[in-house]
N, C-alpha and C positions, 0 to 999 in steps of 0.2 A: 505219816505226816512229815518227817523227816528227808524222805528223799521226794515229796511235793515241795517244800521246801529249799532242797537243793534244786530241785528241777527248776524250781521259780525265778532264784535268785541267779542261778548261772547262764538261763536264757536273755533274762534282763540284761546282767552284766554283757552279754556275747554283743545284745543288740546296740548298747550303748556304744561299745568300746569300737562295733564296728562302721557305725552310724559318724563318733568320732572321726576315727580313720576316712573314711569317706570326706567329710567334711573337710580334711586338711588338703587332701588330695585332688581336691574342686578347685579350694580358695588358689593352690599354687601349679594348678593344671598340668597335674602327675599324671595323669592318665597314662600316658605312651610308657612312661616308667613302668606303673604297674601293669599294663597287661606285659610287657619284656620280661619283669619279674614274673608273674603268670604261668608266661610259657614255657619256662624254665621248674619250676613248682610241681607244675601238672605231674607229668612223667615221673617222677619221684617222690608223691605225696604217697600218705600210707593209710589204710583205716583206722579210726581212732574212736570208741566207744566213748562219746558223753552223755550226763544225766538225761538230756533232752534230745538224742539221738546219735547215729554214728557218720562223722563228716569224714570227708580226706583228707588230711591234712599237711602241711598247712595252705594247699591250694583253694580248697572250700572258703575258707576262711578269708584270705582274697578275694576270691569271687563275690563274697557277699558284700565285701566292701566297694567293688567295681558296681555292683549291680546297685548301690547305693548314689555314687558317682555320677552313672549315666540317668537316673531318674533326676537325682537333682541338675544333670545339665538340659533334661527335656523339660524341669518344672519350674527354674530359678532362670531367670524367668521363665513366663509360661509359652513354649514354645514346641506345639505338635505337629511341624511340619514334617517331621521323618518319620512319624508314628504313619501319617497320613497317605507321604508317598509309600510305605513301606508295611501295609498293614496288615498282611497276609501272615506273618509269624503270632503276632499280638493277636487276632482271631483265630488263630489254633489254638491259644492258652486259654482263651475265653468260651471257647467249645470245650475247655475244662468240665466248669462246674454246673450245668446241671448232670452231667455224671456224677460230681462229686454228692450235691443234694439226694441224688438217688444210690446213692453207694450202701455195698453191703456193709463196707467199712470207714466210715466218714474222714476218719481220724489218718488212715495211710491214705488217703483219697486227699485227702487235702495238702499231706507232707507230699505227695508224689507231685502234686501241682509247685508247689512251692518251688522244687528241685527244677523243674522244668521252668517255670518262671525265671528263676534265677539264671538260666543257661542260657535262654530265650534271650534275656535283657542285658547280660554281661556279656556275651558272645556273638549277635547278631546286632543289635539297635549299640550296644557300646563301643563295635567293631566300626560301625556304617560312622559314626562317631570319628573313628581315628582315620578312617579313609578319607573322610573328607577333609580332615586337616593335614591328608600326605602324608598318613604314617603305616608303613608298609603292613601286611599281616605279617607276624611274629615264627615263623617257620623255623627258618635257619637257629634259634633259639632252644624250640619244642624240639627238634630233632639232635641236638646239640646233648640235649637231657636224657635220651632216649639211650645213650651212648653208654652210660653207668649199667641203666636196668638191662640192657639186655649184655653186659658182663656178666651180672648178675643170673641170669639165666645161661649164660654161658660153662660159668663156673658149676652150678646146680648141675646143668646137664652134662659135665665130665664127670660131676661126683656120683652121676647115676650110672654111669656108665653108657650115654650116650642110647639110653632105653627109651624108645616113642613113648610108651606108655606113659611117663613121668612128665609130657612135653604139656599138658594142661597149665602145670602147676610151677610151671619154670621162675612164671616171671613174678611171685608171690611175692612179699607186700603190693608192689606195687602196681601190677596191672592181674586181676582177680582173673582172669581168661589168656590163653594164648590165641584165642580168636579175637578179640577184640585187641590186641596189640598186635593181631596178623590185620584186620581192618584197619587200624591204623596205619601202619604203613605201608599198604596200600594203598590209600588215599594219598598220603605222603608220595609215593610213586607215579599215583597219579599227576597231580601236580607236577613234581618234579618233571617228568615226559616231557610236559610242553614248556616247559620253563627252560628247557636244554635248547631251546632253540636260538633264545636269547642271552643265557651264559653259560659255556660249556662246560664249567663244572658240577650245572645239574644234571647234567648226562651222568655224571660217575654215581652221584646220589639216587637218580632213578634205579641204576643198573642194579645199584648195591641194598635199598629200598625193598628192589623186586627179588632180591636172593634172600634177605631178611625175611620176607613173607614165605616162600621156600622152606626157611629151617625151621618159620611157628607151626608147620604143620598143620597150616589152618585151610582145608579144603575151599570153604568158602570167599576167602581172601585170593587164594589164589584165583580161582575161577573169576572172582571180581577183575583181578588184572587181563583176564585173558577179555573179557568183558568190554573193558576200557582199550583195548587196544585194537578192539573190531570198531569202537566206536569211531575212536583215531581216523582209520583208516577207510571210513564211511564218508571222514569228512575231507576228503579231498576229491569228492567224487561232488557234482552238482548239488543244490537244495535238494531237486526232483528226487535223485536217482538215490539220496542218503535214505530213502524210506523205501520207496518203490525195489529196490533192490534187494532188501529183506524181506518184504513184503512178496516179490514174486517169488523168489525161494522157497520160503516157509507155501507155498499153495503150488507148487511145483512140487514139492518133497512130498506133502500130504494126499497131492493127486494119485503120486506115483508109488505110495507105501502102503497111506494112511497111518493107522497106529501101532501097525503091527512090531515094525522095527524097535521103539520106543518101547510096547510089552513084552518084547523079548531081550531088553537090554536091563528091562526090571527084574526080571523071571530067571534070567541064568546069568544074571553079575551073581559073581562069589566071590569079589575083592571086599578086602576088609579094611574100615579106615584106620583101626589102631594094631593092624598086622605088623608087628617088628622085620619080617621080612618082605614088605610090601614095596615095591619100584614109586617113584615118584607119580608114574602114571597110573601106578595100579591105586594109588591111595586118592590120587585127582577122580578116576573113574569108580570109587566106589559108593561116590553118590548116590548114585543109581542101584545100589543093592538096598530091596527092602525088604529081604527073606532074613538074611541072617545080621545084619547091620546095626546095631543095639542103635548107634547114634541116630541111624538116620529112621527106625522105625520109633525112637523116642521122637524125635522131631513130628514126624508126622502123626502122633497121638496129641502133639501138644496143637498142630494145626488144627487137627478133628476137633477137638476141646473149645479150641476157639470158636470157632464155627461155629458150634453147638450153645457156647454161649453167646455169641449174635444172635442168633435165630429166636432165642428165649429173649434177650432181650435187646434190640435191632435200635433204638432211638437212642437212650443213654449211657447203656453198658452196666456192667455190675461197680463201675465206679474204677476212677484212676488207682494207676497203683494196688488192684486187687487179685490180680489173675493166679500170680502163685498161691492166691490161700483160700479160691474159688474153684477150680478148675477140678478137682481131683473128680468129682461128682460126674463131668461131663466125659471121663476118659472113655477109649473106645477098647476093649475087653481084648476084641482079636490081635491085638498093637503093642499089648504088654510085652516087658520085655525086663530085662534085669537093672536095667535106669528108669523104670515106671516107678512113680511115689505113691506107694500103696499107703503106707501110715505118715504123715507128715512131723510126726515127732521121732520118726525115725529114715530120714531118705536115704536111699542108696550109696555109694560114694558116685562121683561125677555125677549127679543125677541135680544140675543147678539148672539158674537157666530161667525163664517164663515162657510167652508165646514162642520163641525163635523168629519171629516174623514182626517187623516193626506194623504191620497193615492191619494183621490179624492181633496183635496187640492191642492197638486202637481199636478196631471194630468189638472187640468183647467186653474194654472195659470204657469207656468213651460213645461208644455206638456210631452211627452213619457218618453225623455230622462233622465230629474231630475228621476222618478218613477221606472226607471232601474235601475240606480247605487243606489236608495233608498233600492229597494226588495236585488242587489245583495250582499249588506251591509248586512238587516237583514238576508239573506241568509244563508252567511257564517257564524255569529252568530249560528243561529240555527242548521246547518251543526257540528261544532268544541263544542257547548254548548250543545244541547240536543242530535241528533244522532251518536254523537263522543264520548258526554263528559262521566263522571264518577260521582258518587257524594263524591267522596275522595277528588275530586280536589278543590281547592280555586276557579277556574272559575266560579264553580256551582252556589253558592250565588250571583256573580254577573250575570248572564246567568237568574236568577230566577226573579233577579230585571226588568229584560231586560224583561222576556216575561209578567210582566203584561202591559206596556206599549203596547206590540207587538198585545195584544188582544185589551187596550182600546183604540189605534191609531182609531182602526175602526171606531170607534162614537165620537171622540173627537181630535183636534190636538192643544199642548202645548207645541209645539219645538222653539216656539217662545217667551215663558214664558220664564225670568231668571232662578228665582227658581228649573222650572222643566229641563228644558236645562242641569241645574248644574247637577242632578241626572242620568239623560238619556247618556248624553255624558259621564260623568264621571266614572259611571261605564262602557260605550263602552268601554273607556280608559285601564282603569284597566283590561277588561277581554283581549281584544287587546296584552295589556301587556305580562297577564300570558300565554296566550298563542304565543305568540311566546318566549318567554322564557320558555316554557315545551313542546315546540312540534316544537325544531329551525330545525330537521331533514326532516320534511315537508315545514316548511315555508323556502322560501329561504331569 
């Protein structure tokens, strides 16, 4: 009764006080303040167990109050004109809940909406907000922040003596993964890229970005870079040829192999990702090992899993937010491996994680629908960014941002991270923006 009680009383209390804050920050049109403050927050909040759940603090706690801010400047007065041009993020939160209705867990089904909601409406529609009043996205800020933690995992990794193995856990309080702060800045790199074009001291920050991604160790980051800079260089080639050119390739290559290259590059890779003696290249190319490669054969038990929970249930999903405390039932036997969670009151060590795959994600716990309005999102991205775009335009750099995400979604999903939420949405935002303000003759 006692800790109902507390749970009661300090949710209450949270929602007043943040309801407050919102409200002062309306009447004297803070906004631009607090998301500056935000992006500085992000990068150096830390987990913080309370009665009624565990936030990051103290950037969460902002964000609820921004996420407050932006409702009451769509509701005060009532004004759903950006809901309306822009309403492709808001129908992926609302393909939430009949997952949620059908969840095996109602209760994290509904907390996992919330978390999403919140990042949804503080970092895309509160973002689309500060753009239209001319106020840049907050970058140079978030990246400013970034600068501490990873001393912080600097110093960690001297006191380990400079051992791969320890590189998961470098960047602890603050970023729970070194893949997800290797996603991060790469994204950050991304961006930056084309942003060099117009002030050349985001050249030094790409350069520097892309070697930070480098030291996280983070396979998938990197490959996301190497990803975005094919994309780059697609686009200075015609509309036509930006597709047709990979497209003849890839049925050129297939003509003249098929798949055999491809199963012998699965079959006799022996690189290993967490080999302390591994070359830069050997640890990029050992993707592709799925005999001995704990990482990458857990990965692919977690995609199996997914799948397997689609198939059973294909419309709604087993419900937001449920896949790590559902899946273990769907795993695939031949796949196990020493990161496989056999008893879940007792995981492995490094054995975190859920789908790995933001798609397969969606499809298990969500089902069809969320994974429609998800693709026909990135869609149109890539539709107006790469086969439309130009690299004159301001879109580019955020478009660039977009697509290393777009490639590491595959093997990893962070839409549910603060920090990387801020970056992902935020640039949707902004590119959202510039494009319908340079191409209003198209969009209605």
């Amino acid at each position: 009764m006692t800790l109902y009680t507390d749970f009661y009383w300090e949710a209450i209390s949270a929602f007043i006080a943040a309801l407050s804050s919102a409200w002062w920050i309306w009447k004297r049109q803070w906004e631009h303040t607090g998301y500056l403050l935000l992006a500085i927050l992000l990068p150096l909040s830390v987990k913080v167990s309370l009665s009624f759940g565990d936030l990051h603090l103290p950037a969460e706690a902002l964000t609820v109050v921004l996420a407050f801010v932006t409702l009451l400047r769509l509701l005060v007065p009532l004004n759903l004109t950006l809901i309306k041009k822009h309403p492709l993020p808001l129908l992926w939160l609302l393909s939430f809940i009949p997952g949620i209705m059908m969840s095996e867990m109602p209760l994290v089904s509904l907390k996992f909406w919330v978390i999403n909601g919140l990042f949804v409406f503080t970092f895309y529609y509160g973002f689309l907000l500060m753009a239209s009043r001319g106020n840049p996205l907050p970058m140079v800020p978030f990246m400013m922040a970034l600068v501490p933690v990873l001393m912080v995992g600097l110093a960690q990794f001297i006191k380990f003596d400079f051992n791969p193995v320890t590189i998961s856990g470098l960047y602890k309080p603050f970023f729970y993964s070194h893949t997800m702060l290797g996603a991060s800045l790469a994204l950050i790199a991304g961006y930056s890229w084309r942003s060099s074009k117009n002030q050349k001291y985001w050249r030094f920050i790409a350069a520097f970005a892309a070697l930070l991604v480098v030291l996280t160790g983070s396979r998938a980051a990197l490959w996301s870079l190497a990803f975005m800079l094919v994309i780059w260089a697609l686009m200075h080639l015609s509309q036509l040829w930006r597709w047709l050119l990979p497209v003849t390739l890839l049925v050129v290559y297939f003509s003249l192999f098929g798949t055999a290259k491809i199963q012998e590059s699965i079959r006799y890779n022996s690189f290993e990702s967490h080999d302390p003696q591994a070359t830069l290249l050997e640890t990029s190319m050992s993707v592709t090992n799925l005999q001995t490669d704990a990482s990458n054969m857990e990965r692919l038990n977690r995609w199996v899993s997914a799948l397997r929970m689609f198939e059973e249930r294909p419309m709604f999903g087993f419900g937001p937010g449920s896949f790590q405390f559902t899946y273990l039932s769907f795993q695939e036997k031949s796949l196990e491996n020493r990161l496989t969670v056999r008893n879940p009151d007792s995981p492995p060590p490094g054995s975190g994680g859920s789908a790995h795959s933001e798609i397969l994600l969606q499809l298990s716990e969500n089902g069809i629908g969320t994974v429609i309005i998800f693709l026909v999102m990135i869609g149109r991205w890539v539709y107006f960014g790469f086969l439309r775009g130009t690299l004159d335009s301001p879109r580019t750099a955020l478009f660039l941002a977009l697509s290393t995400y777009l490639f590491h979604m595959q093997f990893n999903n962070f839409l549910n991270q603060p920090a990387f939420a801020f970056l992902f949405w935020g640039c949707a935002a902004y590119f959202d923006h510039q494009l319908r303000r340079d191409n209003h003759e198209l969009l209605p």
